[in-house]
VODREN-488220 format. One record per residue (C-alpha): x, z, y; residue number from 1. Coordinates in pm, whole numbers, always signed. Each point is the difference from the previous one (the first is absolute). Layout:
<nodes>
X, Z, Y, NUM
...
</nodes>
This chain:
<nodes>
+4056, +7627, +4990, 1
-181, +146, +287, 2
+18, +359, -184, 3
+358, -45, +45, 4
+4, -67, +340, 5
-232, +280, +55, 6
+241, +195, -132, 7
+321, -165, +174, 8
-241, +89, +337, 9
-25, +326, -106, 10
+386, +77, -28, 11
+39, -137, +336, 12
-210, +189, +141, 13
+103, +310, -123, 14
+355, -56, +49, 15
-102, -36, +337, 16
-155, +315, +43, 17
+309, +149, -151, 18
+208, -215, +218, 19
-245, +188, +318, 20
+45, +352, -138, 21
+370, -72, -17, 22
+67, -113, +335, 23
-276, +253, +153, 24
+168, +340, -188, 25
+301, -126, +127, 26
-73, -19, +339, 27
-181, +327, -60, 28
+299, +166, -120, 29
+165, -123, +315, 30
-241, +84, +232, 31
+31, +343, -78, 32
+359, +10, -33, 33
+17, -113, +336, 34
-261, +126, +211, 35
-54, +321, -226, 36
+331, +106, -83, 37
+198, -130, +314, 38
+242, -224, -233, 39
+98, -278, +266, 40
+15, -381, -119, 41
+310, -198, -17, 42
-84, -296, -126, 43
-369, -258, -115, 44
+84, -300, -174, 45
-185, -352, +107, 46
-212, -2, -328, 47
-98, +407, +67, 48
+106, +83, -340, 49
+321, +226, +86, 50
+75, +254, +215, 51
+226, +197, +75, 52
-33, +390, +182, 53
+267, +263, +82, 54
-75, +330, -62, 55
+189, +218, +204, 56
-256, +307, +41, 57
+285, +227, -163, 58
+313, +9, -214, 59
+74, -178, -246, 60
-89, -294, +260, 61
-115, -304, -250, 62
-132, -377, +35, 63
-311, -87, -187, 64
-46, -376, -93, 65
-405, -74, -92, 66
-45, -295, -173, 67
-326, -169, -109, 68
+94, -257, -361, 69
-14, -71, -306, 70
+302, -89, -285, 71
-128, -186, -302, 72
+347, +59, -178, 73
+275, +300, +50, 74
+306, -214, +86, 75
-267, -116, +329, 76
+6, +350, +96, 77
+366, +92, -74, 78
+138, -263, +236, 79
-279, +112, +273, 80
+127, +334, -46, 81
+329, -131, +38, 82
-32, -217, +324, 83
-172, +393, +137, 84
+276, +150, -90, 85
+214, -239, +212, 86
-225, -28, +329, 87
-54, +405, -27, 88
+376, +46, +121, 89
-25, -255, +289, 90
-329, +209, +105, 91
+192, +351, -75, 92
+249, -150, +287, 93
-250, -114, +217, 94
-161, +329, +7, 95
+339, +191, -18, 96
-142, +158, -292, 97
+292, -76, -250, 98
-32, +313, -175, 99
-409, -27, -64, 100
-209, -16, -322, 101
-152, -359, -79, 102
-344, -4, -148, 103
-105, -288, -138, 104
-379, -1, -91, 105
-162, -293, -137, 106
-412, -69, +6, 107
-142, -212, -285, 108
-259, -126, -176, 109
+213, -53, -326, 110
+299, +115, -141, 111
+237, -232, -172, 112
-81, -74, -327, 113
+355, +73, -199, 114
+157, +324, +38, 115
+55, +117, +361, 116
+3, +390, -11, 117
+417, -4, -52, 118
+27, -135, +388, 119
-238, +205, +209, 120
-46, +393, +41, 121
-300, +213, -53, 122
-192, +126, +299, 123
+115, +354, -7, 124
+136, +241, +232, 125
+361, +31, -2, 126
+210, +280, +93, 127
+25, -18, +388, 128
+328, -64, +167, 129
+112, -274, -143, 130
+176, -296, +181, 131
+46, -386, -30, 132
-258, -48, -277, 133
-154, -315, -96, 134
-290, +26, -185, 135
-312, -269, -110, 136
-309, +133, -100, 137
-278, -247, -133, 138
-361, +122, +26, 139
-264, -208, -161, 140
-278, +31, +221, 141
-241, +115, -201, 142
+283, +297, -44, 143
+5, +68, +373, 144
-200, +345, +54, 145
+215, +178, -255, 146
+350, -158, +79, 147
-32, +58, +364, 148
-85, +362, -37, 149
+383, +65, -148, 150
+155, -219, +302, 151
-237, +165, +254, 152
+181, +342, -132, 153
+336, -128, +32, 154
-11, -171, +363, 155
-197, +334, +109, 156
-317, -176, +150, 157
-255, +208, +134, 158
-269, -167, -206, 159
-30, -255, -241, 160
-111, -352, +75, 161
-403, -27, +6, 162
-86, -304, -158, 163
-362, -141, +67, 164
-206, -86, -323, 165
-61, -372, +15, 166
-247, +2, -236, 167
-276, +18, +220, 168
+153, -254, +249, 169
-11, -381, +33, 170
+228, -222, +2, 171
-27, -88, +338, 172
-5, +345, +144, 173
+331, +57, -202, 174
+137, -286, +191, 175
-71, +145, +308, 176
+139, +324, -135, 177
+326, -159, -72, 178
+56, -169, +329, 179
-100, +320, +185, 180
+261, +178, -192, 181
+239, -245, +63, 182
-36, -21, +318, 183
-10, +419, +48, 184
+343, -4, -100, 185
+130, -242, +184, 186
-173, +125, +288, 187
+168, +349, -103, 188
+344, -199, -8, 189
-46, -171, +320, 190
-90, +324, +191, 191
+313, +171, -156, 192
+215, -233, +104, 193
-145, -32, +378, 194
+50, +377, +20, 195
+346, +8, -110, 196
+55, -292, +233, 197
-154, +174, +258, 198
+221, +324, -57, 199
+307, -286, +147, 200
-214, -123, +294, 201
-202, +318, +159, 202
+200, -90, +313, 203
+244, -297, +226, 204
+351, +40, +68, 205
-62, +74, +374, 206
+193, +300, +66, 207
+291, -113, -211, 208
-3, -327, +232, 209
+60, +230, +315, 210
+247, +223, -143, 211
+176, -343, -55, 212
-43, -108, +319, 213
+89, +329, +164, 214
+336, +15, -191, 215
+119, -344, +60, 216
-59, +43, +404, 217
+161, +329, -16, 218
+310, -130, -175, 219
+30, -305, +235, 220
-50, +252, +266, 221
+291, +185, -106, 222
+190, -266, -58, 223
-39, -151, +355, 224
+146, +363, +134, 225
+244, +58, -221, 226
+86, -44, -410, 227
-220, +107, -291, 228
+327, +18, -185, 229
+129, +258, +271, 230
-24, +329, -46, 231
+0, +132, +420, 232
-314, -243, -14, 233
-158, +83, -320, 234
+8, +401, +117, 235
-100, -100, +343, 236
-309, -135, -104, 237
-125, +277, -207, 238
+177, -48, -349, 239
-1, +297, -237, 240
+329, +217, +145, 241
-2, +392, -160, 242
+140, +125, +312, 243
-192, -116, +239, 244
-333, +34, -207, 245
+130, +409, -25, 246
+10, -12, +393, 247
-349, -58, +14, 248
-72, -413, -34, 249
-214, +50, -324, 250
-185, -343, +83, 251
+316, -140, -116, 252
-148, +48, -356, 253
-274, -292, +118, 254
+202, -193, +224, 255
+273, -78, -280, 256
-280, -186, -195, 257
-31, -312, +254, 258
+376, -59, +3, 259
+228, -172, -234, 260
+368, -32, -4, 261
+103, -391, +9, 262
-202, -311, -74, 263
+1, +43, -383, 264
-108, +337, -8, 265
-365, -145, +240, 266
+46, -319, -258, 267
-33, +237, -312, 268
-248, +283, +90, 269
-238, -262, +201, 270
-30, -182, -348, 271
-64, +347, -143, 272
-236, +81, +238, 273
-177, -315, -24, 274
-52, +0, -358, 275
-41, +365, -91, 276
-161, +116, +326, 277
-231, -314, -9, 278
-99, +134, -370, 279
-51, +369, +122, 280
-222, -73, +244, 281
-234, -296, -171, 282
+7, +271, -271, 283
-70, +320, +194, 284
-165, -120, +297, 285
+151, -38, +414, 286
-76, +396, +79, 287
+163, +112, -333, 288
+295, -193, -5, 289
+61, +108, +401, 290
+37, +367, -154, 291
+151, -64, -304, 292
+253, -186, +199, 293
+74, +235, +270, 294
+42, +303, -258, 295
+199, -183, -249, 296
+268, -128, +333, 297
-15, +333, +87, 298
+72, +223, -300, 299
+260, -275, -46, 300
+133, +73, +317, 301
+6, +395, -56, 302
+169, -78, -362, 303
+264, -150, +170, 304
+58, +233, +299, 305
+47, +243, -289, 306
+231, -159, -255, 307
+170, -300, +254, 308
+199, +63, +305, 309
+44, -331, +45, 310
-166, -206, +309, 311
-322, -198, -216, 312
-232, -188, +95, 313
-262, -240, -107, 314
-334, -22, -199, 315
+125, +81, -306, 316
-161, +329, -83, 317
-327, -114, +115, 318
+56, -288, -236, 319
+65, +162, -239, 320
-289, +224, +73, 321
-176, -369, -141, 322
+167, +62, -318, 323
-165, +362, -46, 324
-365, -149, +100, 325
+67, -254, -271, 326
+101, +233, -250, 327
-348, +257, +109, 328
-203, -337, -82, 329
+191, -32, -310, 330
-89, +338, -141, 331
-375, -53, +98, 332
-38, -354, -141, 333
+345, -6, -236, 334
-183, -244, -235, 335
-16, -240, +287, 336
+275, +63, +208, 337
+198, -76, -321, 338
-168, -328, -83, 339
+50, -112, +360, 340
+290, +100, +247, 341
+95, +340, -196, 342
+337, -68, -140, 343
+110, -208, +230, 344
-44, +305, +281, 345
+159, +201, -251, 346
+324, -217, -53, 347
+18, -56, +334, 348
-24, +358, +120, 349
+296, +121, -278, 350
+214, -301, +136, 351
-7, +59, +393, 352
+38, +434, -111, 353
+287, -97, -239, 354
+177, -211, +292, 355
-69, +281, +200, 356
+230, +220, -190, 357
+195, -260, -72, 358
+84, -84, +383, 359
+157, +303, +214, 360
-150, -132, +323, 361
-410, -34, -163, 362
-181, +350, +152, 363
-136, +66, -374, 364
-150, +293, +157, 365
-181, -180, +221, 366
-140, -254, -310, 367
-55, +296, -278, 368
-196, +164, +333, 369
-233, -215, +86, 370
-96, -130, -347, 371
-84, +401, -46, 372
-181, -3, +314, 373
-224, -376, -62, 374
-134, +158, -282, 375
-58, +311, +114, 376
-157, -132, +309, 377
-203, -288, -229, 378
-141, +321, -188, 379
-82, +172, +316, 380
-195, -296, +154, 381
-121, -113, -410, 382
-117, -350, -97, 383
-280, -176, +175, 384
-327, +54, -152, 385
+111, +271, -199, 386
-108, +390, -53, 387
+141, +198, +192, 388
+156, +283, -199, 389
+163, +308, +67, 390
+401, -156, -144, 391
-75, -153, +400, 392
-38, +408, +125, 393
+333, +65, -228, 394
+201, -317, +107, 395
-97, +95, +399, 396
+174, +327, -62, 397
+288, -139, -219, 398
+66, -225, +237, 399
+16, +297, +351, 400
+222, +151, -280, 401
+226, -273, -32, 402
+41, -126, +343, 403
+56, +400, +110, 404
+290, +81, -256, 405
+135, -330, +90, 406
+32, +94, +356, 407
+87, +346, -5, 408
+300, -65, -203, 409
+61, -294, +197, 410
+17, +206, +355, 411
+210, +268, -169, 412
+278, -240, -63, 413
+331, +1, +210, 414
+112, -273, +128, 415
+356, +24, -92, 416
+81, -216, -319, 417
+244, -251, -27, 418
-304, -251, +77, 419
-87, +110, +306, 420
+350, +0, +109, 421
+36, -388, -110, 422
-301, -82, +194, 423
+117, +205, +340, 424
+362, -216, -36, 425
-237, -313, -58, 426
-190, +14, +302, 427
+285, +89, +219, 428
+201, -229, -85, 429
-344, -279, +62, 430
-35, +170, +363, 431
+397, -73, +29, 432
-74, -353, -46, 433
-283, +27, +270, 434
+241, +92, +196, 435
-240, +329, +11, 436
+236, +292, -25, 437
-183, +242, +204, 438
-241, +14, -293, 439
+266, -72, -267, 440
+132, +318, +123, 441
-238, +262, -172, 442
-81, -162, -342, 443
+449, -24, -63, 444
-32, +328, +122, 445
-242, +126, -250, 446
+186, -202, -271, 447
+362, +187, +62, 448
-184, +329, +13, 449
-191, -14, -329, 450
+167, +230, -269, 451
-91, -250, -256, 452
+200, -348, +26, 453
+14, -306, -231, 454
+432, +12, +0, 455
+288, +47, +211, 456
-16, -347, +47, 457
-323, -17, +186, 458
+9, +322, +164, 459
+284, -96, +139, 460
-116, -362, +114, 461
-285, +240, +175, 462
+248, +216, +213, 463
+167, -375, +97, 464
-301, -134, +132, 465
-125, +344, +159, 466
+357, -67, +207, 467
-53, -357, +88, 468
-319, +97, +148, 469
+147, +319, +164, 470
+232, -276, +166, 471
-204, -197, +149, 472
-202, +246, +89, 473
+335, +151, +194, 474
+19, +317, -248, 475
+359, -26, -74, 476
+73, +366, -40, 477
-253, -15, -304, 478
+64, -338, -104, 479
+345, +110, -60, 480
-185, +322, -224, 481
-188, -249, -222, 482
+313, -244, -109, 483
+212, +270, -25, 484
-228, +121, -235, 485
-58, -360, -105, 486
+407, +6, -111, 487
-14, +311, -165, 488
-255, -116, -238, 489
+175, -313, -51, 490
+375, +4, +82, 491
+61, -384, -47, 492
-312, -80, +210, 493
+251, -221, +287, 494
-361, -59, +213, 495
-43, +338, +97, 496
+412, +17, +94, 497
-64, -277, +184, 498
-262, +101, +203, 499
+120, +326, +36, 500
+244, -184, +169, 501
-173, -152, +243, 502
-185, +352, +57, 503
+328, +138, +73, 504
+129, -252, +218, 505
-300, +52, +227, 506
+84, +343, +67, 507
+319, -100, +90, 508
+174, +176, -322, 509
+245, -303, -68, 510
+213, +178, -250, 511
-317, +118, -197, 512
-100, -383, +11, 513
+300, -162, -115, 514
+30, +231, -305, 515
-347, -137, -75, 516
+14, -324, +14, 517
+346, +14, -206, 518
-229, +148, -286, 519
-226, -226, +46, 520
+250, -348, +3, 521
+200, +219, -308, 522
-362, -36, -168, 523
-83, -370, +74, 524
+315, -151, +105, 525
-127, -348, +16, 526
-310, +120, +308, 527
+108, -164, +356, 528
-209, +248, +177, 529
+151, +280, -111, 530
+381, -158, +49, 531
-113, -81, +370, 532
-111, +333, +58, 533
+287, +123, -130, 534
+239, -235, +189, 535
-235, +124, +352, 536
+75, +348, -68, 537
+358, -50, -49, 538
+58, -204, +306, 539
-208, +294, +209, 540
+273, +290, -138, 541
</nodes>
């Protein structure tokens, strides 16, 4: 009796120390793969028998689960294989690693005692490149040395695991080993993930809380003197216009990013600003995101001054701009800017450039500009507590490059296309309404006399409202130039006849004015004004 329970003492104890070598190679094996070999830890179970690391030193990217058991029968370790198998794709998700191997390495004392071999994989180097793999490889631990030295070959670590010989330790001291390695990897894990936390927080939102605050006085500024939706008051207060920016008002290329055109346009780009910018700058820092900023709305507003005669404004480019300092963080940390906001930037991004091109009224050039010119300028200025490297020298001169091209082409433009003449009838026609004429006066002017107009239709419209300023300015000898002009264009157009009626009649050429207005009422029969007239001038012959 008692030289069976010596014995039955004796397996105890020695499937304890097996049980201590088990857990303490394992955590060795870790360690190493960890804090050696820069693998980075996804996931420690409760019991600290499981975990899981992502390798993602090189292509082929793959997920390595660790896990410390034993499986008395081969069906046990077919359905743990199985539930692996399963979890693997929800972490393949969560890492955005769909396409990675899946090694699945098992640490044991014992292996099961019916045949097993037909469900797990040797440890041997396979042929590099592959993709989506799922492989389980049980190591007896007493098999460890020689089965690691294949798998060390085939992950490419720079050394193999050094495993201390426990023979010459005691038990105690290999409990304090154990902890310590426990401990130095989750030590490893929690300093890896206040880095990459930090790389989100280096700086506050301060800047991007001015800008706000800047652009929201502005734009009830300008809407107290006038209409954000108006295009005399957009170009009054510095909006991107090609022609006046080629006579010499170049800070129209800044000015253009503080206004916005109508309450929706502020609504939208402030909730751009204060998402994006806010990221930006906790990302990159207050003095970083100030440049960044200021290039991006710049070579935005160059883009545009080269490919968009239309009047723009707004932050857009400089927002924009956000996008490319996203993307630069992307392609230094694309592991985590893909497990955290990366393809939700990236969605984004292709949705507001598709609407762009989409909408005829979006300044695409503006967007596709500034996103070049965020990251450029984001490569210029680098990441916080980074190297600085000479891509920063390059990107400097890319960037001079850029913004030079952009705005030589821009100021060799002429400002004749059917745009420009659109926007010259535009703003007349606004200073008509102001009752303004003396400055409606030049822009119609312009607008009749560019070679390049939109139709008949609106060129002619121009040369009418050219004349109805000439009137009231008392140039009837002119006014009667521009609708005469205005009919010839347009020989049904019964406005011009009937003002050229009334420009007749002033000069005292009655006959001249009857004929006119006799076109006009033959044109629009059922107008009282021009049947009065007509009935005036036939009373006066």
């Amino acid at each position: 009796m008692q030289a069976g329970n010596h014995e039955h003492v004796l397996r105890e104890e020695g499937l304890k120390m097996d049980r201590n070598e088990l857990s303490i190679r394992f955590w060795e094996s870790i360690h190493h793969l960890v804090n050696r070999e820069g693998m980075r830890v996804v996931y420690i179970s409760n019991n600290n028998e499981e975990v899981w690391l992502e390798d993602d030193r090189k292509k082929p990217y793959q997920i390595i689960k660790l896990t410390q058991r034993d499986f008395d029968w081969s069906n046990h370790l077919r359905r743990s294989i199985a539930r692996t198998f399963e979890y693997s794709k929800e972490i393949s998700k969560k890492l955005n690693l769909r396409q990675a191997n899946v090694v699945n390495v098992i640490l044991s004392i014992h292996t099961p005692v019916d045949d097993y071999e037909s469900i797990v994989q040797k440890a041997l180097p396979l042929t590099a490149g592959g993709k989506n793999q799922f492989r389980t490889i049980l190591i007896p631990i007493k098999e460890l040395q020689d089965k690691m030295f294949p798998l060390a070959t085939e992950w490419d670590l720079s050394e193999m695991p050094r495993y201390i010989n426990l023979d010459y330790i005691d038990e105690d001291r290999q409990d304090e080993l154990l902890v310590s390695l426990k401990q130095s990897v989750k030590q490893s894990l929690k300093k890896r993930e206040e880095k990459e936390r930090n790389l989100f927080l280096h700086g506050k939102p301060l800047f991007t809380f001015l800008l706000l605050g800047i652009i929201l006085a502005i734009f009830a500024f300008v809407e107290m003197r006038g209409s954000t939706t108006s295009t005399v008051t957009l170009i009054e207060f510095g909006a991107k216009f090609d022609p006046l920016i080629l006579e010499g008002e170049w800070w129209r290329l800044f000015n253009a990013m503080f206004l916005h055109i109508g309450f929706l346009h502020l609504f939208m780009n402030s909730l751009a600003l204060f998402y994006l910018g806010g990221a930006v700058e906790r990302i990159f820092g207050t003095g970083r995101f100030v440049i960044i900023y200021f290039i991006a709305g710049f070579i935005g507003s160059a883009s545009s001054f080269m490919f968009n005669d239309n009047v723009s404004a707004g932050a857009s480019g400089a927002i924009f701009g956000c996008f490319g300092a996203l993307l630069y963080f992307g392609v230094n940390h694309k592991r985590l800017f893909f497990r955290t906001m990366g393809m939700n930037v990236i969605v984004i991004l292709i949705i507001n450039l598709g609407f762009g091109f989409l909408v005829p009224m979006v300044d695409n050039g503006a967007h596709i500009g500034g996103l070049i010119g965020g990251f450029l300028a984001s490569a210029i200025v680098g990441l916080p507590k980074h190297k600085k490297n000479i891509f920063q020298a390059i990107s400097l001169v890319v960037t001079i490059i850029t913004a030079t091209i952009l705005l030589w082409i821009g100021y060799q433009q002429e400002t004749d296309s059917e745009q420009i003449s659109m926007i010259y009838y535009q703003v007349g026609q606004e200073y008509i309404e102001a009752e303004n004429y003396e400055k409606a006066l030049p822009y119609l002017e312009m607008g009749v006399s560019n070679e390049n107009q939109p139709d008949k239709e609106s060129e002619a419209n121009g040369h009418f409202l050219l004349s109805y300023v000439m009137i009231k300015l008392d140039d009837y000898e002119n006014a009667e130039k521009q609708l005469l002009l205005a009919i010839e264009l347009i020989p049904t157009f019964h406005e011009a006849y009937y003002n050229l009626a009334l420009v007749y009649s002033e000069n005292g050429q009655i006959n001249e004015a009857l004929e006119m207005v006799e076109k006009a009422v033959e044109l629009n029969p059922d107008n009282e004004d021009y049947q009065n007239l007509q009935d005036e001038l036939k009373q006066l012959l």
